[in-house]
C-alpha positions in Angstrom: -52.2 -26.8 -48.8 -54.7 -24.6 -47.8 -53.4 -21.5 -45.2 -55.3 -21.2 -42.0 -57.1 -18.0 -41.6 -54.9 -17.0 -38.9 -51.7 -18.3 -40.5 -51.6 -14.7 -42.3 -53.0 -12.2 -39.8 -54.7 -9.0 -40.7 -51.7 -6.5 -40.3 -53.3 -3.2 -39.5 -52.4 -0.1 -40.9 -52.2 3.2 -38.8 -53.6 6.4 -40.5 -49.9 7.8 -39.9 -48.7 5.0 -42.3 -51.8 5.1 -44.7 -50.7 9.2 -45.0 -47.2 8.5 -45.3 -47.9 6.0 -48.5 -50.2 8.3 -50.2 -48.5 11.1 -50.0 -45.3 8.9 -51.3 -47.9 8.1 -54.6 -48.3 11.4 -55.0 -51.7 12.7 -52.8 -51.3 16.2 -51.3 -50.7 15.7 -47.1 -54.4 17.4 -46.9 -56.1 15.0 -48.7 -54.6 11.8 -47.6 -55.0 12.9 -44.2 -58.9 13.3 -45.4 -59.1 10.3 -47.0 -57.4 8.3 -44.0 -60.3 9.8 -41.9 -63.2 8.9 -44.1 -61.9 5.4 -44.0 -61.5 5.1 -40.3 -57.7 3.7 -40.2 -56.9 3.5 -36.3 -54.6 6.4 -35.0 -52.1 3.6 -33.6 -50.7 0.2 -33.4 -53.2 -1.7 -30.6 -53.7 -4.3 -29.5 -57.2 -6.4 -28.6 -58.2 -4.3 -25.5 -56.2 -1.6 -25.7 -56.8 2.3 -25.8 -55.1 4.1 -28.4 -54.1 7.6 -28.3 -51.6 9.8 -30.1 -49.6 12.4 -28.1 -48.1 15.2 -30.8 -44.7 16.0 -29.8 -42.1 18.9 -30.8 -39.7 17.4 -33.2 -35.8 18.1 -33.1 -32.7 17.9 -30.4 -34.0 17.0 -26.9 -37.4 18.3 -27.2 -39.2 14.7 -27.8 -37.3 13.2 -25.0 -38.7 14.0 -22.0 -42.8 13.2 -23.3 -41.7 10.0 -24.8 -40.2 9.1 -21.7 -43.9 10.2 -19.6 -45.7 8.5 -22.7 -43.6 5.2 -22.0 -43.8 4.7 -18.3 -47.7 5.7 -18.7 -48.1 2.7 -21.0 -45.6 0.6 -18.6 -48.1 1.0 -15.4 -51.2 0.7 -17.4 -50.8 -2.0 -20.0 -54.4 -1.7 -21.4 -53.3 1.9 -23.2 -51.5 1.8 -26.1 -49.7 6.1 -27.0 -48.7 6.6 -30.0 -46.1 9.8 -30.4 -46.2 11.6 -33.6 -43.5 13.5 -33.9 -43.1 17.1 -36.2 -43.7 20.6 -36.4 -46.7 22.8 -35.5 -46.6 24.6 -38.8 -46.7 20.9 -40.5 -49.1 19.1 -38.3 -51.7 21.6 -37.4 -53.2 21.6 -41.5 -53.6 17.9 -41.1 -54.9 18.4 -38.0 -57.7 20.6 -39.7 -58.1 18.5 -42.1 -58.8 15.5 -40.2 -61.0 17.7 -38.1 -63.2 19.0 -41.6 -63.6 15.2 -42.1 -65.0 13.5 -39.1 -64.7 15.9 -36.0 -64.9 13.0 -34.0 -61.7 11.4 -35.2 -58.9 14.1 -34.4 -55.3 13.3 -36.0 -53.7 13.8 -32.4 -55.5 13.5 -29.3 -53.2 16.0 -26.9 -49.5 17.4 -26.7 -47.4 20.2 -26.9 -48.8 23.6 -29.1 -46.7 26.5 -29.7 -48.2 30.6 -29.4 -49.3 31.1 -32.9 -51.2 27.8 -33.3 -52.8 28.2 -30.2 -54.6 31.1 -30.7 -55.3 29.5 -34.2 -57.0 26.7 -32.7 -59.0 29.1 -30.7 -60.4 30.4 -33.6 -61.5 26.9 -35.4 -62.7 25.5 -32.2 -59.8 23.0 -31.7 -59.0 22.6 -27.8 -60.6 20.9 -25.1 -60.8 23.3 -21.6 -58.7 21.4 -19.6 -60.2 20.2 -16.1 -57.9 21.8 -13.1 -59.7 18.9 -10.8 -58.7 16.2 -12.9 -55.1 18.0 -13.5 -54.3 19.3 -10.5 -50.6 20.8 -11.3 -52.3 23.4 -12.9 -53.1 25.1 -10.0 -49.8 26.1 -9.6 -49.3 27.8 -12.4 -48.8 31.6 -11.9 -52.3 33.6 -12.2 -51.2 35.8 -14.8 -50.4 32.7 -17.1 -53.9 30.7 -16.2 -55.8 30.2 -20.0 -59.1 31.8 -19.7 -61.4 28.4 -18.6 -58.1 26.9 -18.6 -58.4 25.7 -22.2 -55.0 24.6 -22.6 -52.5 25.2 -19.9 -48.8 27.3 -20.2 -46.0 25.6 -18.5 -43.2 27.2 -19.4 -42.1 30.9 -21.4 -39.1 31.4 -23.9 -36.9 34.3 -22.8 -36.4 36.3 -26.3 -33.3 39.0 -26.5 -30.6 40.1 -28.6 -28.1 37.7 -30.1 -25.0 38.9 -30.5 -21.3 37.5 -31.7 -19.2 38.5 -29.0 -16.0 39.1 -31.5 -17.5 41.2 -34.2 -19.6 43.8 -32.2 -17.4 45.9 -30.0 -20.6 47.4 -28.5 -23.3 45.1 -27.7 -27.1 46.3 -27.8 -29.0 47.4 -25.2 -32.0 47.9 -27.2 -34.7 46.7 -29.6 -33.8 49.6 -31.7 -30.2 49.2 -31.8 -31.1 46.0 -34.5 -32.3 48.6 -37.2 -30.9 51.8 -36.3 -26.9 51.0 -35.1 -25.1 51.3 -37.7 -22.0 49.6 -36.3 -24.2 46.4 -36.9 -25.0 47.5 -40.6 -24.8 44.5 -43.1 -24.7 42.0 -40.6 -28.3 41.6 -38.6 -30.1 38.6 -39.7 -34.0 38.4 -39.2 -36.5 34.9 -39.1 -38.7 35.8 -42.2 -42.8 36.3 -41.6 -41.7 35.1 -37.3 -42.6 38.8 -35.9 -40.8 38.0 -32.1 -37.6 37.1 -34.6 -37.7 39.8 -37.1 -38.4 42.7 -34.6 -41.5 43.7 -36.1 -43.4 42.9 -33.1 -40.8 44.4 -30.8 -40.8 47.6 -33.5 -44.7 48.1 -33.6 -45.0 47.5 -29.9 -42.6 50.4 -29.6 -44.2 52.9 -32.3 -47.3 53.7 -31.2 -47.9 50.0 -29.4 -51.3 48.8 -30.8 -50.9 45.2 -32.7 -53.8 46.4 -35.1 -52.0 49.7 -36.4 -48.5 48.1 -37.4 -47.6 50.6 -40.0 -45.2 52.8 -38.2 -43.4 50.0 -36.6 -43.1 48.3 -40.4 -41.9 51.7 -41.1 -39.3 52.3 -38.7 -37.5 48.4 -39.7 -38.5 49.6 -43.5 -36.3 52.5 -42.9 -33.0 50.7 -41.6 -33.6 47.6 -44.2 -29.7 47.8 -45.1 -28.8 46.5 -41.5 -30.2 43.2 -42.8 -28.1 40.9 -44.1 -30.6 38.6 -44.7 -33.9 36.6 -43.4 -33.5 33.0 -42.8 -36.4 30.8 -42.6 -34.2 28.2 -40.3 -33.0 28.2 -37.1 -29.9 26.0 -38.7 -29.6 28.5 -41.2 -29.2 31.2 -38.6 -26.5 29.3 -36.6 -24.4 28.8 -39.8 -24.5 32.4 -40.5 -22.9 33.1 -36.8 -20.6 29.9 -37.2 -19.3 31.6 -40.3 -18.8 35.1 -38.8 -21.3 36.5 -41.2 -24.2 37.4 -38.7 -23.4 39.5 -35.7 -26.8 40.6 -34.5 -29.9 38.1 -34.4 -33.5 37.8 -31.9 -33.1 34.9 -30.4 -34.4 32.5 -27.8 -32.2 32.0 -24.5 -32.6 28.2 -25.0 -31.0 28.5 -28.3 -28.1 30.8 -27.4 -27.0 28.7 -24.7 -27.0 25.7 -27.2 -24.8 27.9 -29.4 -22.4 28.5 -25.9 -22.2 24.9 -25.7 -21.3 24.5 -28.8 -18.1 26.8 -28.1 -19.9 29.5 -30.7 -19.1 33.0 -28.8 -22.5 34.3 -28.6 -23.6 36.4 -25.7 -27.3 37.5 -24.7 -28.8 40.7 -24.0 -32.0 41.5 -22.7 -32.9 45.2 -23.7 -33.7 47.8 -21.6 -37.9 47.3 -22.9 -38.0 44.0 -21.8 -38.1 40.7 -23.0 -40.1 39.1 -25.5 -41.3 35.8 -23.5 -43.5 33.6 -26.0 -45.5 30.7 -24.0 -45.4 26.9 -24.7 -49.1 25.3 -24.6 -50.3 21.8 -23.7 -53.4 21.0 -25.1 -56.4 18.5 -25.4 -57.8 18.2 -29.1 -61.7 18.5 -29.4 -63.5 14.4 -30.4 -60.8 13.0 -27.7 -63.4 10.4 -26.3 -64.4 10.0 -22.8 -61.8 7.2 -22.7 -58.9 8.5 -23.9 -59.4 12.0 -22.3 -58.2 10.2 -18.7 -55.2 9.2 -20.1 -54.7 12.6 -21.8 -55.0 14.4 -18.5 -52.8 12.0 -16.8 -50.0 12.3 -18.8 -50.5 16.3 -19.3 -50.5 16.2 -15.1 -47.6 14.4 -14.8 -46.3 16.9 -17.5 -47.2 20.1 -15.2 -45.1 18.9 -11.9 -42.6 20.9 -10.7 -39.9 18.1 -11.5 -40.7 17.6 -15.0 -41.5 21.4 -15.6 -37.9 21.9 -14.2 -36.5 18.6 -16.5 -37.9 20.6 -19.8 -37.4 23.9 -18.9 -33.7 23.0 -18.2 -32.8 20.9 -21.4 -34.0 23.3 -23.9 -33.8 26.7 -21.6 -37.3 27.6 -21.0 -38.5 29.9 -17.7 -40.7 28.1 -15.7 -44.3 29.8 -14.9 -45.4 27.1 -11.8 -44.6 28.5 -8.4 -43.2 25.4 -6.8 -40.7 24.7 -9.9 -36.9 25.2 -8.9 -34.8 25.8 -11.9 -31.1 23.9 -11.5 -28.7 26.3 -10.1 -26.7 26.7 -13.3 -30.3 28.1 -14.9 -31.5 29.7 -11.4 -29.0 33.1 -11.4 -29.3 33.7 -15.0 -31.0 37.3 -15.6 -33.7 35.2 -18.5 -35.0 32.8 -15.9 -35.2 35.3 -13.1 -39.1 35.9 -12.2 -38.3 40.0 -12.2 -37.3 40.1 -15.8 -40.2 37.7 -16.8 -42.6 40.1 -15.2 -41.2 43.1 -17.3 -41.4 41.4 -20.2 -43.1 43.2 -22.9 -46.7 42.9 -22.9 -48.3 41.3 -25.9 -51.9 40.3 -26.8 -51.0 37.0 -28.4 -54.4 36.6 -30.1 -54.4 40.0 -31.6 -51.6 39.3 -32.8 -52.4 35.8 -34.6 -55.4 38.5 -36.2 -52.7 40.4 -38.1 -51.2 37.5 -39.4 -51.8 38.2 -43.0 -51.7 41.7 -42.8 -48.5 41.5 -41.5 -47.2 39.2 -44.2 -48.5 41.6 -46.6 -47.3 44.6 -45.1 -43.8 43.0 -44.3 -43.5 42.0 -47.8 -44.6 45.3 -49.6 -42.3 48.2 -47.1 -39.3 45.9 -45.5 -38.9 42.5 -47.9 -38.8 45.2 -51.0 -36.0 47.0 -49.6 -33.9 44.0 -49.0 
């Protein structure tokens, strides 16, 4: 007997799928995510009717569960809209994303979400953000002048406090200074740094404090260069990292806040210090992706709105201890007296031009490679 036409319906296929197969017959990431363009597959599961939209999210620990929870109660109240989450990395998504973007401009491989320091200012460069509309998202407004995005493209929510890691029962003396990571020898053998990540290897801090111009690194190189045999090693994972401290091997790290009390609640006996300079405090972007259409952009801004009140900044900022940069957010009292959240030390944080910084990238690589990575 003869099927029906629509006893075997059409099953569509997502261009996250259509990736994930050709990559798993053997197509680079960049190409499949070029061919999946060029053919036009839809960005997510739809129905007739529906608008569909993918929100990139941060992958790992709590950090998808707040945005999945927005995404779902968004689709819940308007059940014309259909959000898609993908779910990864910035330093995995954001080729793909520039990819896609080379292929058809008006068929981005996420539409909005979350965008970390160094690919923002990327995306400056290639022309990837939408400016974001502070009458259509109102919550931006309260977000601290000194933190506004110039034409507001793209909007910073929330900081990272960045200090000293420390194991509180190897070091007798705990550091009270950028310096003390390369220069204290009490610490010698047993500093671990994030390789080519300048706010976690102390290259930033180091060239900040020698001479302070982003664009003239060389001294600072120098001065980590020159106390190489406090390293014990980079590690290229933040897993990697804990493991070292777990096994009493690292004693001295840069770290985030967020991740330090993760470690305490762990029962790992890790204390925090913020050095006498200042903090490092590196921003957390939300972002609209250029060739959004005029249909999905509403339901982009919604959600990113929704995203910038005070009780959801205060939600994120709490489970993966981030500082808040909106007036009106109130951080929980266990988070409130803590010297990282306090708006005094955020202010005295050290100043860095993010997007100078993103210029040096491969002059740092090469210079961190040739005077500190040969002397390991």
């Amino acid at each position: 007997m003869m099927s029906k036409p629509d006893d075997h319906p059409e099953r569509i296929i997502t261009r996250r799928e259509f990736i994930r197969t050709a990559i798993g017959y053997g197509m680079s990431a960049a190409a499949a995510t070029t061919l999946a363009t060029q053919l036009g597959f839809p960005m997510a599961h739809a129905a007739a009717g529906q608008l569909a939209l993918t929100f990139f999210v941060f992958a790992g620990g709590t950090q998808p569960v707040l945005p999945k929870e927005v995404a779902k109660n968004y689709e819940k109240a308007n059940p014309n809209v259909a959000i898609e989450i993908y779910e990864s990395s910035n330093a995995v998504t954001y080729p793909k994303m520039k990819a896609a973007r080379q292929a058809n401009p008006d068929k981005p491989l996420v539409n909005f979400g979350y965008f970390n320091t160094p690919i923002t200012y990327q995306g400056n460069k290639d022309g990837m953000w939408e400016p974001l509309s502070a009458e259509r998202i109102p919550n931006i407004k309260d977000i601290l002048p000194q933190y506004r995005r110039p034409n507001d493209v793209g909007a910073i929510f929330c900081v990272s406090p960045v200090g000293i890691l420390y194991h509180k029962e190897k070091v007798k003396t705990p550091p009270t200074s950028w310096t003390d990571i390369w220069s204290n020898k009490e610490y010698k053998g047993h500093v671990i740094g994030f390789d080519y990540l300048w706010s976690y290897n102390g290259a930033l801090q180091s060239v900040l404090l020698n001479g302070g111009d982003l664009a003239k690194p060389d001294a600072g190189f120098k001065a980590i260069a020159d106390g190489a045999d406090q390293f014990l090693t980079l590690v290229t994972s933040t897993e990697q990292a804990i493991n070292l401290f777990a096994k009493g091997d690292a004693w001295i790290s840069i770290f985030s806040k967020g991740i330090q009390l993760q470690m305490v609640k762990a029962g790992a006996p890790v204390g925090f210090v913020i050095p006498k300079e200042g903090m490092v405090v590196i921003p957390l972007f939300l972002q609209i992706v250029q060739g959004t259409t005029k249909e999905q952009r509403p339901v982009a801004e919604a959600i990113i709105n929704e995203l910038l009140s005070p009780e959801r900044v205060a939600q994120y900022c709490a489970n993966e201890g981030y500082a808040p940069v909106s007036t009106k957010v109130r951080m929980p009292a266990q988070l409130a007296g803590d010297p990282a959240f306090q708006q005094e030390n955020i202010a005295k944080a050290m100043n860095v031009d993010w997007a100078k910084l993103a210029e040096q990238e491969s002059a740092y690589r090469q210079l961190w490679d040739r005077t500190v990575k040969a002397r390991l």
